[in-house]
Each structure stands twice: as structure tokens, then as C-alpha cells.
N, C-alpha and C positions, 0 to 999 in steps of 0.2 A: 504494500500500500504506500502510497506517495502523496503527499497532502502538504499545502502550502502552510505557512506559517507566518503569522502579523498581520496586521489591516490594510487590507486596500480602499482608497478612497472610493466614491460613487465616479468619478469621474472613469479613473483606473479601471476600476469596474467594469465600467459602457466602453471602454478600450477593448480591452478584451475579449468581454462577450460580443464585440462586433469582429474581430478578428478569428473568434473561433467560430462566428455564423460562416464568414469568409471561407474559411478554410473549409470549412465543413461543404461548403459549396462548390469548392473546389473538387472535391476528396469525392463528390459526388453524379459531377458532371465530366470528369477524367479517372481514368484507369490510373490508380497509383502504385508504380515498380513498389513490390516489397519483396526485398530479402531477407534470409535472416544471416547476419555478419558471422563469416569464419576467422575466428584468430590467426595472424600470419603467425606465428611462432617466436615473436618477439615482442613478447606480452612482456612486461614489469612486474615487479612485486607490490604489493600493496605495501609492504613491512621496509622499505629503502626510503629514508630521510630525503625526500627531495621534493617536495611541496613547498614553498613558499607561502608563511602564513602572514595575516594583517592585522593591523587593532584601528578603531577609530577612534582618534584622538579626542577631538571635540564634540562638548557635551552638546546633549541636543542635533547632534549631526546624522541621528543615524537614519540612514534611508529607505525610503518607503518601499515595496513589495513593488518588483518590476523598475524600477524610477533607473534613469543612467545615473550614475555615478564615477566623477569625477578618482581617478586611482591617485592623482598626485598628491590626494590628502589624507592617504593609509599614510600608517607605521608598519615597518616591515619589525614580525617578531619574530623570524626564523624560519629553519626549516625543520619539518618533523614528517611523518606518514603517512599517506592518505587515509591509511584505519585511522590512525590519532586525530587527523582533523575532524574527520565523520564521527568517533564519538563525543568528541568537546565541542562539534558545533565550531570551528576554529573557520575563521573568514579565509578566504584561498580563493583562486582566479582558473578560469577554464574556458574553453572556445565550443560552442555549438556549432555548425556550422549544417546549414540545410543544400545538400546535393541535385541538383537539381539538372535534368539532360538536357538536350537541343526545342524537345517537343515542351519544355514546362513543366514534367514530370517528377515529383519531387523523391527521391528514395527514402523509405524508412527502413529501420534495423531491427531485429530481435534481440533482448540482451539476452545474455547465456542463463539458462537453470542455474546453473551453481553459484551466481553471485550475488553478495552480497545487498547490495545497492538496490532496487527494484526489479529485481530478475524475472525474468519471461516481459520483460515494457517493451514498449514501439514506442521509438523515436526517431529524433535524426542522430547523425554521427556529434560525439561529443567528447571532448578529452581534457583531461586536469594537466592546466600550463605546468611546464617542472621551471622549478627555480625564478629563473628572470626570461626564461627563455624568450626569445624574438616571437611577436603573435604570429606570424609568418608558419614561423615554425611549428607552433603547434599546433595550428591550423595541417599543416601538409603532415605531422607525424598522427595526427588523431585519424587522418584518413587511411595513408601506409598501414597506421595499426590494425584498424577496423574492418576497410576494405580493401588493401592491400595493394601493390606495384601499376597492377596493369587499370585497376579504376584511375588510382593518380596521373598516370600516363594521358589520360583522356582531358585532364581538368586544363578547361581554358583559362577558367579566369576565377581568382579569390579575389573577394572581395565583401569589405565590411561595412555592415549594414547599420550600424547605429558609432555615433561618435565616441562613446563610451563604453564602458561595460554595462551592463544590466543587474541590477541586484536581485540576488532571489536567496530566500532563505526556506528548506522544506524539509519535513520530516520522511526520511525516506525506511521504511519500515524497521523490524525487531532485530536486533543481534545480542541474542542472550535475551534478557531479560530488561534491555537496556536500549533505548532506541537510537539511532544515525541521523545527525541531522548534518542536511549538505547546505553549508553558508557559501555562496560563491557570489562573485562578480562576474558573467555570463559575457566575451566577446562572442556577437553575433556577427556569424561571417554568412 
């Protein structure tokens, strides 16, 4: 289970649910590619320090559900593991990026049974920046990782869709007895 976390404005709100009538219109009147993503074999460990976490300085600063936000006013507080972050809730950065072919057709993925994070979800391709890494890059290794050599081979053009990152903070289901929450800053590519 996957369920958002904090208030959204009315405004936000009417944002959204006009975007998911959209989509849903979309999803409706086009055939949408679904596969479900084969690991290339150079998957990472969950348990390797190399996430880059945040703090929000300033009180009062913290930002609303979906709203972009500005990175140049995080504090960087290190690096730890993507389990660590998911269970403290620890603010960290990651790139969505929606695949999309010649015809408009958007692809979504299956995530794998075994993991952690919302396993068996449809989405798009999505990956936790490591470090400081270039968005660039973690844009081309989220796709390498997911969809592997010969889709990348095909991509004409990245490109980023909001000026900012996107905030999202959500409760992403049980581990133990103890729940996962993913706090990210969301570059939509």
C-alpha cells in the first residue's frame, strides 16, 4: 500500500485530480506499452552508504505535498542507505522520468515481488540520485538499470519537465512491524 502523507491545498487538489482525469483519458483512448522491467544485473545494494540525505533549515519552510522546491536551501547531512532513509523518513533526491515513444505512448513498469518499497506497483521508471550525482546521470543510469542498453540506445531526447524538484513525502507500506516512508524531492524528467 502506498498513500500520500501531509495536506494538500484545494487548489493542489483541483491540480491533480485534473491531471489524473487527463491521464486517465489518455490511458483510455491509446493503447498503453506495459512491461514489466527485467533487472540488467547491475542492481545495487540497498545496505551501501551512498544516498545523499537533507535537513530543512528554516523554520516554517517546509513544503507542501507536490509544491517544487527550491534544493539550494537543503543542508546536506550525509550519506547513509537507502533502507536507512526509508525507515527514518530521511529527505533524499531521485529522478522519475516518464518514457514515452515516437507515437505518445507512455511505458509503465512492474516493480518486482520481492521488494520492499510497493512491490507488484505500475509506474514509470524511477531511481534514487546517489551522492551528488549529475541529474543527467541519473536520469540515463535509472533507465540502463531498469530497462536496460538497447531501450537507452533509442532515447532521443531527456528532458526536464519542471524547474525544480517536486516534493513528495508517502508512506510506502510494512517492513517488520514498522512502516517506510519515502521523503524525496522528485526531478521530473
Amino acid at each position: 500500500m502506498c498513500r500520500m502523507v501531509g495536506t494538500i491545498s484545494p487548489w493542489r487538489k483541483h491540480q491533480i485530480q485534473t491531471m489524473l482525469v487527463i491521464l486517465s483519458s489518455i490511458f483510455l483512448l491509446r493503447t498503453v506499452l506495459i512491461l514489466s522491467a527485467k533487472p540488467s544485473g547491475k542492481l545495487r545494494s540497498n545496505f551501501v552508504a551512498d544516498l545523499q540525505i537533507y535537513g530543512i533549515p528554516e523554520q516554517g519552510l517546509q513544503p507542501t505535498l507536490l509544491q517544487e522546491f527550491n534544493p539550494a536551501r537543503l543542508v546536506d547531512q550525509g550519506l547513509v542507505t537507502i533502507d536507512y532513509a526509508h525507515r527514518h523518513g530521511k529527505l533524499h533526491a531521485g529522478a522519475t522520468c516518464m518514457v514515452m515513444d515516437s507515437e505518445g505512448l507512455i511505458l509503465l513498469i512492474r516493480r518486482g515481488p520481492h521488494l520492499v518499497t510497493c512491490p507488484n506497483a505500475w509506474g514509470v521508471v524511477g531511481e534514487h540520485r546517489l551522492g551528488l550525482e549529475p541529474l543527467e546521470d541519473n536520469v540515463k543510469r535509472g533507465i540502463l538499470e531498469e530497462l536496460g542498453e538497447e531501450v537507452w540506445n533509442h532515447v532521443a531526447k531527456v528532458q526536464n519537465l519542471t524547474t525544480f524538484p517536486v516534493y513528495m513525502k508517502r508512506e510506502v507500506g510494512e517492513y517488520g512491524s514498522k512502516g517506510r516512508i519515502d521523503h524525496q524531492l522528485l526531478y521530473m524528467w
